[in-house]
N, CA, C and O atoms as a Maestro MAE file, in Angstrom:
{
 s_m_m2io_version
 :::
 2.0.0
}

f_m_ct {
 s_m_title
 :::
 protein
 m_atom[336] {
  # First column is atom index #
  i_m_mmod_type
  r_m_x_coord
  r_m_y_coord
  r_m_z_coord
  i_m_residue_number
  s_m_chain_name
  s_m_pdb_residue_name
  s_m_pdb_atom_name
  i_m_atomic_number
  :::
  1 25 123.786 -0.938 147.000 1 A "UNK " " N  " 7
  2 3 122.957 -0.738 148.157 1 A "UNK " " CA " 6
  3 2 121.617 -0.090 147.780 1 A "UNK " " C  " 6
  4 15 120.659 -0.468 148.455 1 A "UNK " " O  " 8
  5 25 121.396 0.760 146.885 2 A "UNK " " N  " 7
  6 3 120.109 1.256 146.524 2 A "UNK " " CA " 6
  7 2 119.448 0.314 145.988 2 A "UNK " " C  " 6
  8 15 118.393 -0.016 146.529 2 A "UNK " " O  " 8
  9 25 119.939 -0.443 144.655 3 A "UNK " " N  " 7
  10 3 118.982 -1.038 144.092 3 A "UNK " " CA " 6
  11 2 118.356 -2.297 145.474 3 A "UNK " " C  " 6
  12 15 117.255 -2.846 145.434 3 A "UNK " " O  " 8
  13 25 119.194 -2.453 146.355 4 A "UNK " " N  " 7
  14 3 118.486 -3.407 147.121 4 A "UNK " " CA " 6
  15 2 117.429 -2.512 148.151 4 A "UNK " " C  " 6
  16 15 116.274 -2.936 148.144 4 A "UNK " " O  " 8
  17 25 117.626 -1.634 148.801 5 A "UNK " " N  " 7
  18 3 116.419 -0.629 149.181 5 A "UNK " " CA " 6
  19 2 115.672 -0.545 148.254 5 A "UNK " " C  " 6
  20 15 114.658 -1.160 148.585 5 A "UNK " " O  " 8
  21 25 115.515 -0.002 146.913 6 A "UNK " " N  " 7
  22 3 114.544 -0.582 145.763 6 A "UNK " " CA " 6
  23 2 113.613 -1.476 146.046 6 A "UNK " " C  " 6
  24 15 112.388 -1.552 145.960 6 A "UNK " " O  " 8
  25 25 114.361 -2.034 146.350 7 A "UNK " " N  " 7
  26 3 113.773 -4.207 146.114 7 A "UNK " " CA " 6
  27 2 112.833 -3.703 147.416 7 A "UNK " " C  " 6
  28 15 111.676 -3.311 147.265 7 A "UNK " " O  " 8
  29 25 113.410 -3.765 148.523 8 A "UNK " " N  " 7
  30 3 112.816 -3.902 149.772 8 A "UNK " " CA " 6
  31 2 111.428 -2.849 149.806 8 A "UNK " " C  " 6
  32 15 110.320 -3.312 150.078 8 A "UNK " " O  " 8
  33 25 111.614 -1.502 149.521 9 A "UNK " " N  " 7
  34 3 110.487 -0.633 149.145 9 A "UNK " " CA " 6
  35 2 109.132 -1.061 148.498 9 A "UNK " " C  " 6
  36 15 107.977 -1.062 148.925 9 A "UNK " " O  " 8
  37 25 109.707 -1.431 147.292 10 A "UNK " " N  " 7
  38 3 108.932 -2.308 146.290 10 A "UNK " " CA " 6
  39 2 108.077 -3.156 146.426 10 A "UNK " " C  " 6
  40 15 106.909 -3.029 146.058 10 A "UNK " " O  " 8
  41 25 108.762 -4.541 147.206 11 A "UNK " " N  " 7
  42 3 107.686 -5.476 148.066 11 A "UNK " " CA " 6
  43 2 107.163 -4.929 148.639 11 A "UNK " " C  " 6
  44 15 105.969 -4.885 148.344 11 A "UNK " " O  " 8
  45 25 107.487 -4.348 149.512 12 A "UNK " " N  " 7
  46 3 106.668 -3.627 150.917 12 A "UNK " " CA " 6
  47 2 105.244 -2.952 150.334 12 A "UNK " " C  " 6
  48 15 104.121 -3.241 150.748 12 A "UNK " " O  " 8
  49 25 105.567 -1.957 149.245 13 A "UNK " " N  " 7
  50 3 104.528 -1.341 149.216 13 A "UNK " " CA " 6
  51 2 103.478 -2.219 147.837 13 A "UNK " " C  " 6
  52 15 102.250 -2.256 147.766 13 A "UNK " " O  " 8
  53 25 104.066 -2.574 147.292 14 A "UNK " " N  " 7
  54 3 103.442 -3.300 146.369 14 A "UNK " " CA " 6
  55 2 103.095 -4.632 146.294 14 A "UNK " " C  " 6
  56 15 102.699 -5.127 145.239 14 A "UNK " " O  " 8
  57 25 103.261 -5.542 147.786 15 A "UNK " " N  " 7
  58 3 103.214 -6.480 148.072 15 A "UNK " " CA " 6
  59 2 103.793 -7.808 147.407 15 A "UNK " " C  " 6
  60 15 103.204 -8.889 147.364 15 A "UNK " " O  " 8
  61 25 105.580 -7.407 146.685 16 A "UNK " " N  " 7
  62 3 105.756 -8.243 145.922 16 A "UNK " " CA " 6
  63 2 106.484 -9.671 147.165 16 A "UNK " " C  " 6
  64 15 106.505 -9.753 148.393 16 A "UNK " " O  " 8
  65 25 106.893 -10.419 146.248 17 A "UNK " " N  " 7
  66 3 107.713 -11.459 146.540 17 A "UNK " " CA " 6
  67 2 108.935 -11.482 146.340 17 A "UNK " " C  " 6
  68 15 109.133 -12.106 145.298 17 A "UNK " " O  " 8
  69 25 110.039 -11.067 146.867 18 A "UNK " " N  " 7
  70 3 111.487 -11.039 146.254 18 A "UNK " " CA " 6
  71 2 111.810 -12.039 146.157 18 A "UNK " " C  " 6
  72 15 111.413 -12.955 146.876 18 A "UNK " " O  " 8
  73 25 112.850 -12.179 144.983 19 A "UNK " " N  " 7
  74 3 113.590 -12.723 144.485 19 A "UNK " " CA " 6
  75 2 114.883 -13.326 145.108 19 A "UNK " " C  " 6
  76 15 115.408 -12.557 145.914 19 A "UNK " " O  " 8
  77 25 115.434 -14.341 144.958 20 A "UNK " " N  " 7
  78 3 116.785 -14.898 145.730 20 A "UNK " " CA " 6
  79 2 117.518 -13.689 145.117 20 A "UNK " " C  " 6
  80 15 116.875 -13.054 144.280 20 A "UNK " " O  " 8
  81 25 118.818 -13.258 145.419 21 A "UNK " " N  " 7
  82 3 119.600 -12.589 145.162 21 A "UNK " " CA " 6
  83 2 120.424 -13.022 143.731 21 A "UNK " " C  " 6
  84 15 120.803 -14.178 143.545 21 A "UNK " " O  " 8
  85 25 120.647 -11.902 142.731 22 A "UNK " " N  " 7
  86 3 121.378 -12.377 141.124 22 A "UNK " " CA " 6
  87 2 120.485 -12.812 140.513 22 A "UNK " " C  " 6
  88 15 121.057 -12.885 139.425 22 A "UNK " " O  " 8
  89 25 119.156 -13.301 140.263 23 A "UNK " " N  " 7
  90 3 118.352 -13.881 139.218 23 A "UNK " " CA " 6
  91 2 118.100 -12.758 138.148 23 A "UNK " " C  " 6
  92 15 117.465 -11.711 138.269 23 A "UNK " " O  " 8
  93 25 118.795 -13.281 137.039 24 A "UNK " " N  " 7
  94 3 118.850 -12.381 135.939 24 A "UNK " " CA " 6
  95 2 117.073 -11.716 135.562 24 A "UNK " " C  " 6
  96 15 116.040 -12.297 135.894 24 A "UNK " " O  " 8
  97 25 117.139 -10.579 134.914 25 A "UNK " " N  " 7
  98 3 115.777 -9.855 134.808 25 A "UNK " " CA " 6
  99 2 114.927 -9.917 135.718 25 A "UNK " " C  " 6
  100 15 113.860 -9.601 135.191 25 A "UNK " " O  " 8
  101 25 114.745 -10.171 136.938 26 A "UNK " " N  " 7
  102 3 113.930 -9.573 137.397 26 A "UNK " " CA " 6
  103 2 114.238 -9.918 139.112 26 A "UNK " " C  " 6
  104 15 115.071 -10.634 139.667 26 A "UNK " " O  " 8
  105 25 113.204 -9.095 139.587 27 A "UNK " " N  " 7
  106 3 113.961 -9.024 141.495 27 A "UNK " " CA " 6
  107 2 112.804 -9.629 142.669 27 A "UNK " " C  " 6
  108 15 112.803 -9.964 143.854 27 A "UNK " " O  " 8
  109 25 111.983 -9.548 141.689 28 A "UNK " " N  " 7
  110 3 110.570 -10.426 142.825 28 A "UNK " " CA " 6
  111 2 109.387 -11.077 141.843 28 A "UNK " " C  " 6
  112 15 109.663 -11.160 140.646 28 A "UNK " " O  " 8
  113 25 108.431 -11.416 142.175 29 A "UNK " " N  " 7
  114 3 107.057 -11.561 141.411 29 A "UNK " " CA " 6
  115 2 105.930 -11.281 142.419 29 A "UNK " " C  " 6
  116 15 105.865 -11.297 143.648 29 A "UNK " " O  " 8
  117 25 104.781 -10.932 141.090 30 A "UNK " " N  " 7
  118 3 103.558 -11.049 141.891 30 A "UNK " " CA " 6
  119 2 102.842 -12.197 142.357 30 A "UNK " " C  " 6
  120 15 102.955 -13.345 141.927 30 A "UNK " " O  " 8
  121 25 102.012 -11.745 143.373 31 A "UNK " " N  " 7
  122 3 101.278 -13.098 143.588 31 A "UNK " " CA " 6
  123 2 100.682 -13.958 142.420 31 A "UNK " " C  " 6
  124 15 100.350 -15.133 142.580 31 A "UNK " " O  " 8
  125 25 100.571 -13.281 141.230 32 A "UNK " " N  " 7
  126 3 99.946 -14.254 140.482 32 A "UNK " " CA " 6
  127 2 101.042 -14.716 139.562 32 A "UNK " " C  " 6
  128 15 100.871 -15.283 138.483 32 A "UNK " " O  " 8
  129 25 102.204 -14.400 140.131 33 A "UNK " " N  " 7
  130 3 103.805 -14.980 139.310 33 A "UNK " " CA " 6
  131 2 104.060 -14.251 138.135 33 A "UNK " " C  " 6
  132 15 104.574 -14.881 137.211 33 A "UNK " " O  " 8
  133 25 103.752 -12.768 137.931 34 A "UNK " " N  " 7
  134 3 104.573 -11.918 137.108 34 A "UNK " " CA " 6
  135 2 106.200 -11.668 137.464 34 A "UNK " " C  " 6
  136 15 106.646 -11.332 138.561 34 A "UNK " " O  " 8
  137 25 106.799 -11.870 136.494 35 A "UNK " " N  " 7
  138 3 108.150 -11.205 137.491 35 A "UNK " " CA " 6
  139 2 108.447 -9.622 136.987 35 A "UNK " " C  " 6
  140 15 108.360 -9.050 135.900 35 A "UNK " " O  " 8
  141 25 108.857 -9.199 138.395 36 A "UNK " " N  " 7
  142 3 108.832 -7.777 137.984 36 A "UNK " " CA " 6
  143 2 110.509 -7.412 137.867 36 A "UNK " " C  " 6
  144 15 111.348 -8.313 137.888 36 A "UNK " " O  " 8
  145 25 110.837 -6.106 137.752 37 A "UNK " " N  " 7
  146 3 112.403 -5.788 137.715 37 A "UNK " " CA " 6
  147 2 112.066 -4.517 138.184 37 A "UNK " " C  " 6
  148 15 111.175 -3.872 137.629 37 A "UNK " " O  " 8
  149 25 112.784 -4.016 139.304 38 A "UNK " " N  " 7
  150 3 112.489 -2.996 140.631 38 A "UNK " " CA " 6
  151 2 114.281 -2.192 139.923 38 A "UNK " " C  " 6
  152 15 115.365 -2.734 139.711 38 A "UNK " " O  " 8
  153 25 113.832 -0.794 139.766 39 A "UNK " " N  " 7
  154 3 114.598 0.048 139.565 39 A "UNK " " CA " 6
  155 2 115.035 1.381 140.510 39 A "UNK " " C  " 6
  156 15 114.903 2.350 139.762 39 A "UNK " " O  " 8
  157 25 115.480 1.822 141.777 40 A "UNK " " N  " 7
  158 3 115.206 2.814 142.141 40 A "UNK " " CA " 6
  159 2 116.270 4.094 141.481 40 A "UNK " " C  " 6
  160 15 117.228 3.716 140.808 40 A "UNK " " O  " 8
  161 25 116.123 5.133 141.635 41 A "UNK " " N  " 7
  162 3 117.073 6.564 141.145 41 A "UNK " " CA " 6
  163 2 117.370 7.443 141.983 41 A "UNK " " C  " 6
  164 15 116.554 7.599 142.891 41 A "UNK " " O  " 8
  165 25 118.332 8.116 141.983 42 A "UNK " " N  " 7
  166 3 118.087 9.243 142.984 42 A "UNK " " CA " 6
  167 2 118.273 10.718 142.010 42 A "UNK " " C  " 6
  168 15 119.007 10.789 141.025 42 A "UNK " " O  " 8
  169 25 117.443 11.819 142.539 43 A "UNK " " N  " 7
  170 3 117.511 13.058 141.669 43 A "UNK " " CA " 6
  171 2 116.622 12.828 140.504 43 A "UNK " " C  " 6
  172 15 115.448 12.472 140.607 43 A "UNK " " O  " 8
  173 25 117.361 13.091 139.183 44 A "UNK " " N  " 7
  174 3 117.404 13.143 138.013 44 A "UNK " " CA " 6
  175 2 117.945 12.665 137.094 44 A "UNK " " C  " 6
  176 15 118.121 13.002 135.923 44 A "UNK " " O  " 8
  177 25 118.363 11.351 138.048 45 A "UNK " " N  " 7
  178 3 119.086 9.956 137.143 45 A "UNK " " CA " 6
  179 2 118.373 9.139 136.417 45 A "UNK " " C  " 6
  180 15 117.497 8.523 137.024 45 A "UNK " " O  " 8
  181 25 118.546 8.856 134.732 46 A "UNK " " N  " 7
  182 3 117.843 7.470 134.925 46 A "UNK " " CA " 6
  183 2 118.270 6.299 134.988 46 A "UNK " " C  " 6
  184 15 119.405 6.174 135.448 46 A "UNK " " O  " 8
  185 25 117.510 5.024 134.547 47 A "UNK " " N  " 7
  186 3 117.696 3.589 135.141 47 A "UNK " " CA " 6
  187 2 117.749 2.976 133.560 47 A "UNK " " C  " 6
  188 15 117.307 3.409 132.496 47 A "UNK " " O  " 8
  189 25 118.339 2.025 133.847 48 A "UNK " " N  " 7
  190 3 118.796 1.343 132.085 48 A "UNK " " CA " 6
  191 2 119.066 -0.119 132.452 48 A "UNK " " C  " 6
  192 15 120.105 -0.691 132.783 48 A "UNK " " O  " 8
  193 25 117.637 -0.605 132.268 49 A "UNK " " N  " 7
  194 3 117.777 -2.082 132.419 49 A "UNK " " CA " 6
  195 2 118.733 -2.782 131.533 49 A "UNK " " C  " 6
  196 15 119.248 -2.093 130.652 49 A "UNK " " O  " 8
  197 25 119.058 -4.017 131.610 50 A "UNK " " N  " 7
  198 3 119.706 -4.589 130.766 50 A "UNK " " CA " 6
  199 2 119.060 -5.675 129.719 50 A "UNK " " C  " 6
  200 15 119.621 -5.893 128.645 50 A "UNK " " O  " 8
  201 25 117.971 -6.274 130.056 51 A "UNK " " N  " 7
  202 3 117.172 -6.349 129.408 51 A "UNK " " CA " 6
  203 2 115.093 -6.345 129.344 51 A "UNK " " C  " 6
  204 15 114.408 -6.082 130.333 51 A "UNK " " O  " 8
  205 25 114.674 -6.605 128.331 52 A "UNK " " N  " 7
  206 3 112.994 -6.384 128.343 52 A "UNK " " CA " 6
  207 2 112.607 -6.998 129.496 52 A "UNK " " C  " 6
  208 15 112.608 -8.228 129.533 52 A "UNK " " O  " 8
  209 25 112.282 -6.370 130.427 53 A "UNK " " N  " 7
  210 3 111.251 -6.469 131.852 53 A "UNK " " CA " 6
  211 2 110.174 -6.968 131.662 53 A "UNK " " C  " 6
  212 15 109.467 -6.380 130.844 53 A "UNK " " O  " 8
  213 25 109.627 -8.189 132.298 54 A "UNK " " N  " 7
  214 3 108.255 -8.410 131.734 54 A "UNK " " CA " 6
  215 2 107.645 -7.725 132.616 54 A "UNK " " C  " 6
  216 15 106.505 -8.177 132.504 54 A "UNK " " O  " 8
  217 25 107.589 -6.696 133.678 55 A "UNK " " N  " 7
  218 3 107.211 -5.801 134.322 55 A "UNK " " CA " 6
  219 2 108.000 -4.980 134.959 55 A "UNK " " C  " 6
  220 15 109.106 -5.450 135.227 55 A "UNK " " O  " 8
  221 25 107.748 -3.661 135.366 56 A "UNK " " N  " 7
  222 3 108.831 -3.009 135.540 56 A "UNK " " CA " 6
  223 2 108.385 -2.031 136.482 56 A "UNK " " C  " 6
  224 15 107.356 -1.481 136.090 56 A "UNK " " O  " 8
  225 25 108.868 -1.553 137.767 57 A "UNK " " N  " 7
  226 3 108.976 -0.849 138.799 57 A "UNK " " CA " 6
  227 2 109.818 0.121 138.511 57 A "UNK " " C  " 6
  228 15 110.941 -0.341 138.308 57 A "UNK " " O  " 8
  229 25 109.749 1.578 138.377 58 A "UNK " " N  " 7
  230 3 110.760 2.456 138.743 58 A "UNK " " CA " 6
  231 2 110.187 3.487 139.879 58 A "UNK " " C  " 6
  232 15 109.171 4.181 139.904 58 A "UNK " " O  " 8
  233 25 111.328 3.289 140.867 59 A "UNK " " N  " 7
  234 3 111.101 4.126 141.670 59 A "UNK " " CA " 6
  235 2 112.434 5.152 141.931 59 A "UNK " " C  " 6
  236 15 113.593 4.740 141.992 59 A "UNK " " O  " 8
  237 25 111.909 6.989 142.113 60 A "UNK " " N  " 7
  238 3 113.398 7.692 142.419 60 A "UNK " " CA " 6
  239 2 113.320 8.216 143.726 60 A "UNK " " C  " 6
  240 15 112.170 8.407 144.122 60 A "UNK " " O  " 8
  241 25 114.125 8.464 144.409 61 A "UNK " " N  " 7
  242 3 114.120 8.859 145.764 61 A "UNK " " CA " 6
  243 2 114.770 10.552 145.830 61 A "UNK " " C  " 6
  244 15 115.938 10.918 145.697 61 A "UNK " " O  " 8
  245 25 113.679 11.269 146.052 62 A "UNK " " N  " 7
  246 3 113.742 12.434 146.027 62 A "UNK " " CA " 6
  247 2 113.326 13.563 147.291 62 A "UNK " " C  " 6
  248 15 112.189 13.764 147.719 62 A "UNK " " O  " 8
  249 25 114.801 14.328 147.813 63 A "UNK " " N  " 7
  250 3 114.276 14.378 149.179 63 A "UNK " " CA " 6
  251 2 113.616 13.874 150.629 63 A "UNK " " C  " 6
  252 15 113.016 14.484 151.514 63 A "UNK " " O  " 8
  253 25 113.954 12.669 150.485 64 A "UNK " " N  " 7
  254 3 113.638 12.078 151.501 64 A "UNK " " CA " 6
  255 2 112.368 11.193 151.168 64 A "UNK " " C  " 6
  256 15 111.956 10.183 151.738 64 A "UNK " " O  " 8
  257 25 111.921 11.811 150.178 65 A "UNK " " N  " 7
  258 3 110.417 11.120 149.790 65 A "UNK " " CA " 6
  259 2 110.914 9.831 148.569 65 A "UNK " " C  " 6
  260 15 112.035 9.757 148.065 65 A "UNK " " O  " 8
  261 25 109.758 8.907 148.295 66 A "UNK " " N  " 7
  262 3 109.933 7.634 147.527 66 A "UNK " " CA " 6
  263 2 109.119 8.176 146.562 66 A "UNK " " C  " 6
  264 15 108.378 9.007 147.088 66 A "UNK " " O  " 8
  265 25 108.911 8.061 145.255 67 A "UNK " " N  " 7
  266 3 108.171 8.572 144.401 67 A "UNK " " CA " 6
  267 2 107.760 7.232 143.627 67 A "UNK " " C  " 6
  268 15 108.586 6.320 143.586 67 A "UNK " " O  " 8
  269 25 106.870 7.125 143.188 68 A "UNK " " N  " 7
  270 3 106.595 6.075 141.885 68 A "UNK " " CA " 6
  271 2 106.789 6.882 140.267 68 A "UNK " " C  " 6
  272 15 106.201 7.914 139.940 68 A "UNK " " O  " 8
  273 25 107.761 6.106 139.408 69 A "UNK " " N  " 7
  274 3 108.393 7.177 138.225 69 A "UNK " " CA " 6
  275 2 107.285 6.121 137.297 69 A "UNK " " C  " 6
  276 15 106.374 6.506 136.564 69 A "UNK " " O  " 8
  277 25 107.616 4.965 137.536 70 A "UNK " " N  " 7
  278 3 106.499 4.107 136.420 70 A "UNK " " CA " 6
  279 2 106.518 2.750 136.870 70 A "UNK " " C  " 6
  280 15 107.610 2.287 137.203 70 A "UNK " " O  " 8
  281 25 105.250 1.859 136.955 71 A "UNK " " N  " 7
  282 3 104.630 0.732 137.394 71 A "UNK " " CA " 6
  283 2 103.773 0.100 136.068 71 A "UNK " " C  " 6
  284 15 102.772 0.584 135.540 71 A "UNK " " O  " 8
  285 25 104.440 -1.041 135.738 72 A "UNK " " N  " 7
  286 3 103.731 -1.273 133.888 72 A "UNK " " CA " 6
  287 2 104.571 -2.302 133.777 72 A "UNK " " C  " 6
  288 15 105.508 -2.668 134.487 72 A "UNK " " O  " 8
  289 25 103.969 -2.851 132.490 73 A "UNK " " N  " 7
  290 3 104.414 -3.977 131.802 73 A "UNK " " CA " 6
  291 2 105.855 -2.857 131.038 73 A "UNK " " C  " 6
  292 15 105.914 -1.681 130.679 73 A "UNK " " O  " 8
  293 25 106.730 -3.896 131.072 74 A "UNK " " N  " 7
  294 3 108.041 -3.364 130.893 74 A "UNK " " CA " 6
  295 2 108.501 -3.414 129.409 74 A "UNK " " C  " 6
  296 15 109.636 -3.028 129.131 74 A "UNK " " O  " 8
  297 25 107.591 -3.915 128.366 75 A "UNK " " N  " 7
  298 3 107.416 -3.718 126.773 75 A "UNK " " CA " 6
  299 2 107.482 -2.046 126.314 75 A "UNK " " C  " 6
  300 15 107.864 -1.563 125.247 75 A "UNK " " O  " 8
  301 25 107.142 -1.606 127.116 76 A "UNK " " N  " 7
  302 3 106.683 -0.495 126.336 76 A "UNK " " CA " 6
  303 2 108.276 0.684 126.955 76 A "UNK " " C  " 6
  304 15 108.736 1.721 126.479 76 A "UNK " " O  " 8
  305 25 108.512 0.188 127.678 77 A "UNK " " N  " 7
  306 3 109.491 1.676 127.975 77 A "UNK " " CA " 6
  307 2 110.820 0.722 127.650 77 A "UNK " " C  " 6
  308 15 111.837 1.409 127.556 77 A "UNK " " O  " 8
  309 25 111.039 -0.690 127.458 78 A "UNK " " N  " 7
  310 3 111.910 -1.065 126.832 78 A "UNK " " CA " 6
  311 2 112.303 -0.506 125.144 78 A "UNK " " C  " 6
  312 15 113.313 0.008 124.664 78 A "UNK " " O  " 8
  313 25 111.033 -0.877 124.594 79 A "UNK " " N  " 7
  314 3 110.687 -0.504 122.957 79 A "UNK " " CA " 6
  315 2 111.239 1.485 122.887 79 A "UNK " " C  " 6
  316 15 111.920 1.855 121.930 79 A "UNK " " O  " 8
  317 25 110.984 2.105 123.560 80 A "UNK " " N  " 7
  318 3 110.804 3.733 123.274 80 A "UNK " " CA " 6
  319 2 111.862 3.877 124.605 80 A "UNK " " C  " 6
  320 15 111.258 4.202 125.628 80 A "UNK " " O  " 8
  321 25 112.904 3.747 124.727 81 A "UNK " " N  " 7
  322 3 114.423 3.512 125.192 81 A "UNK " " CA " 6
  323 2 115.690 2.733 124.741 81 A "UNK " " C  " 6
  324 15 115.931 1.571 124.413 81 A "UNK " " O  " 8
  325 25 116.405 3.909 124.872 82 A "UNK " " N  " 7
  326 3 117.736 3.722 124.293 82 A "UNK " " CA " 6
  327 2 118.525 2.497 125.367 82 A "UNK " " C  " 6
  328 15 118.646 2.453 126.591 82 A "UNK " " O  " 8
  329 25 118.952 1.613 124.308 83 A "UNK " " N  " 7
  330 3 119.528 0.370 125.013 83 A "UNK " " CA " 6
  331 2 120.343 0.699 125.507 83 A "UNK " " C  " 6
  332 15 120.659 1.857 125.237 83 A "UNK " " O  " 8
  333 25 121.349 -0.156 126.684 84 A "UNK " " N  " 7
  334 3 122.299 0.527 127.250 84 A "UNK " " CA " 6
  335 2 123.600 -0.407 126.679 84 A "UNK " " C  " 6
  336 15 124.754 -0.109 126.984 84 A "UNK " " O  " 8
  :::
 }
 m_bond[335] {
  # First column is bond index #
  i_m_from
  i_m_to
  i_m_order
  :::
  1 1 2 1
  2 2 3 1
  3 3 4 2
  4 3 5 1
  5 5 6 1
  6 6 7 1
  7 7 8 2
  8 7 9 1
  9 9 10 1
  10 10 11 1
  11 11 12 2
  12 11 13 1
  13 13 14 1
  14 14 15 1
  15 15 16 2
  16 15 17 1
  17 17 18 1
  18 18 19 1
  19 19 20 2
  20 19 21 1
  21 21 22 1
  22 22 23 1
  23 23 24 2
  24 23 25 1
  25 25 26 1
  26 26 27 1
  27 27 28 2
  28 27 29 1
  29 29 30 1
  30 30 31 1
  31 31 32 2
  32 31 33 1
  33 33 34 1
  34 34 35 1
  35 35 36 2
  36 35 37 1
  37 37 38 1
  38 38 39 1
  39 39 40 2
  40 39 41 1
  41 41 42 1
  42 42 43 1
  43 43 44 2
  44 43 45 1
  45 45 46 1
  46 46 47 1
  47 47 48 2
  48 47 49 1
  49 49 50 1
  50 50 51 1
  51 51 52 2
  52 51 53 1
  53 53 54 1
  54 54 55 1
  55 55 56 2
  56 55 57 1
  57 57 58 1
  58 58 59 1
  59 59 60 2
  60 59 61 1
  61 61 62 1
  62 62 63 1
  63 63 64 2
  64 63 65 1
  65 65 66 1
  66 66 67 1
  67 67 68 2
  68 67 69 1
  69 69 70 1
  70 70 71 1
  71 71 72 2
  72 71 73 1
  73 73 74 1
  74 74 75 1
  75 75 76 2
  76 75 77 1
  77 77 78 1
  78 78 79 1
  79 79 80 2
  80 79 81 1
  81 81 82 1
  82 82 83 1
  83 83 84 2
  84 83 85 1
  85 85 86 1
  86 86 87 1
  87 87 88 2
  88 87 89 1
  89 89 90 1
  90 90 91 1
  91 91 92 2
  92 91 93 1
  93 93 94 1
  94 94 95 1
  95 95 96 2
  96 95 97 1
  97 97 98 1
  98 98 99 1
  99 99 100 2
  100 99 101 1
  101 101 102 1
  102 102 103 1
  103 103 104 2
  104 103 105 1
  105 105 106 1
  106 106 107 1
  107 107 108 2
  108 107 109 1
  109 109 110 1
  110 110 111 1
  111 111 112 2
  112 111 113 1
  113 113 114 1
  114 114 115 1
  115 115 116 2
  116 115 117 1
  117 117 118 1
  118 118 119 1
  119 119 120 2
  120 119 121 1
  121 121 122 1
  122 122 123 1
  123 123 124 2
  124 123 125 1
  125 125 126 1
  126 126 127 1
  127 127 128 2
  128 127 129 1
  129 129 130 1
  130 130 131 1
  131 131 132 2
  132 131 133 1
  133 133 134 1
  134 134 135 1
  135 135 136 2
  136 135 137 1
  137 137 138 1
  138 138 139 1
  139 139 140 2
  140 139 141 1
  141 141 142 1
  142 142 143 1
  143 143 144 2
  144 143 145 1
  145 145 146 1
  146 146 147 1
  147 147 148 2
  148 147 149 1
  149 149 150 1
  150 150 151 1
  151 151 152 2
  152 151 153 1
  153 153 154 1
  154 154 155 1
  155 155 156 2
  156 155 157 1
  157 157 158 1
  158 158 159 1
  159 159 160 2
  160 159 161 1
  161 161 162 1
  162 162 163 1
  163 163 164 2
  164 163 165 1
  165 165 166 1
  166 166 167 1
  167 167 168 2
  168 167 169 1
  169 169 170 1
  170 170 171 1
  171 171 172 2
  172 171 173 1
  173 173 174 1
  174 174 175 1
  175 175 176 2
  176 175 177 1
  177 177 178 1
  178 178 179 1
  179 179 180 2
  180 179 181 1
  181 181 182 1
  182 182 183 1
  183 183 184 2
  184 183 185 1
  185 185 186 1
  186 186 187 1
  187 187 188 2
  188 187 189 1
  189 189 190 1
  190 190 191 1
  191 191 192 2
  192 191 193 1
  193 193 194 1
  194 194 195 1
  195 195 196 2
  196 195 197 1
  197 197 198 1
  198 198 199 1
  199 199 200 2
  200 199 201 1
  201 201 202 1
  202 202 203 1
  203 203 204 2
  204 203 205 1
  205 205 206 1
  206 206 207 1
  207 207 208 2
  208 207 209 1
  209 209 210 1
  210 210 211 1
  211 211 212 2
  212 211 213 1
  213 213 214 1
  214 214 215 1
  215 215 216 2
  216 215 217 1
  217 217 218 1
  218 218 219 1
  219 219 220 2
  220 219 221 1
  221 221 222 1
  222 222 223 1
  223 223 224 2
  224 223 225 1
  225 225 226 1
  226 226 227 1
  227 227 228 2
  228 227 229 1
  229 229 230 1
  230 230 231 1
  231 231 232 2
  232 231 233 1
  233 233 234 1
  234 234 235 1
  235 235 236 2
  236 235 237 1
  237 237 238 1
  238 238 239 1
  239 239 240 2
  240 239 241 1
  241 241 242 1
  242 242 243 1
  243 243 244 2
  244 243 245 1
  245 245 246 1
  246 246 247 1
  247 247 248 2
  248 247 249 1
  249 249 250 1
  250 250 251 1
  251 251 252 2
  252 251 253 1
  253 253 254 1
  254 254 255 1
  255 255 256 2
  256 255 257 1
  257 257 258 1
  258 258 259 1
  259 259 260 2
  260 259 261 1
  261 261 262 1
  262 262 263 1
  263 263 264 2
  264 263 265 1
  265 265 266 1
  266 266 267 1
  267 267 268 2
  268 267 269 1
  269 269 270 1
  270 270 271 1
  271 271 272 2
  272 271 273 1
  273 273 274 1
  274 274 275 1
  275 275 276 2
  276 275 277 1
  277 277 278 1
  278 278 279 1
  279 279 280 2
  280 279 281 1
  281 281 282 1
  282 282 283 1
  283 283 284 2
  284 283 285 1
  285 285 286 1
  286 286 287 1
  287 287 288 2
  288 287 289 1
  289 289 290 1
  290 290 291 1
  291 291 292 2
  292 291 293 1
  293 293 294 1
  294 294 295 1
  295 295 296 2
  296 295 297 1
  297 297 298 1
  298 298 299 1
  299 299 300 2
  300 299 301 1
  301 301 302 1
  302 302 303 1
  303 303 304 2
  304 303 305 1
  305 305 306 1
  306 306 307 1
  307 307 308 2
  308 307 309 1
  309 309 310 1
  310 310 311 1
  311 311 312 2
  312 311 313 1
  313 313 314 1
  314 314 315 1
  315 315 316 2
  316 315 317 1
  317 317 318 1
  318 318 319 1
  319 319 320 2
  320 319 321 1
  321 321 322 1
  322 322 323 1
  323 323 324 2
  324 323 325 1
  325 325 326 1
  326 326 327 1
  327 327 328 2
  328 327 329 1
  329 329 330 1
  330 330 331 1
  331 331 332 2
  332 331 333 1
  333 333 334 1
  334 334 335 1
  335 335 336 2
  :::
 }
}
């Protein structure tokens, strides 16, 4: 249920395009057809994709508030993270 509030957040504020439901790596695209992979957290959890994001959304939900944790090409926090 979160990661789909994720999803829904995500578009909304970032104006993506979601994704049909299950499409491996990623959960929407941009208008110019990036696909992104939408992560949300709660607290002081983190998120452990399963694989390299060609863009990557993390968002944690903290107190009631939505935070942006990181918005980027998903190379770089794949590379300098421990696989899961």
């Amino acid at each position: 249920m979160a990661g789909s509030l994720g999803e829904i957040l995500a578009a909304y504020a970032f104006d993506l395009e979601l994704s049909r439901s299950s499409i491996k790596g990623h959960d929407a695209a941009t208008g110019d057809g990036k696909k992104v992979h939408i992560k949300l957290t709660g607290g002081t959890k983190s998120v452990a994709p399963r694989s390299e994001p060609e863009f990557l959304i993390v968002l944690r939900l903290d107190d009631r508030e939505v935070k942006v944790v990181y918005n980027g090409p998903g190379a770089m926090p794949w590379k300098n993270c421990a696989k899961k």
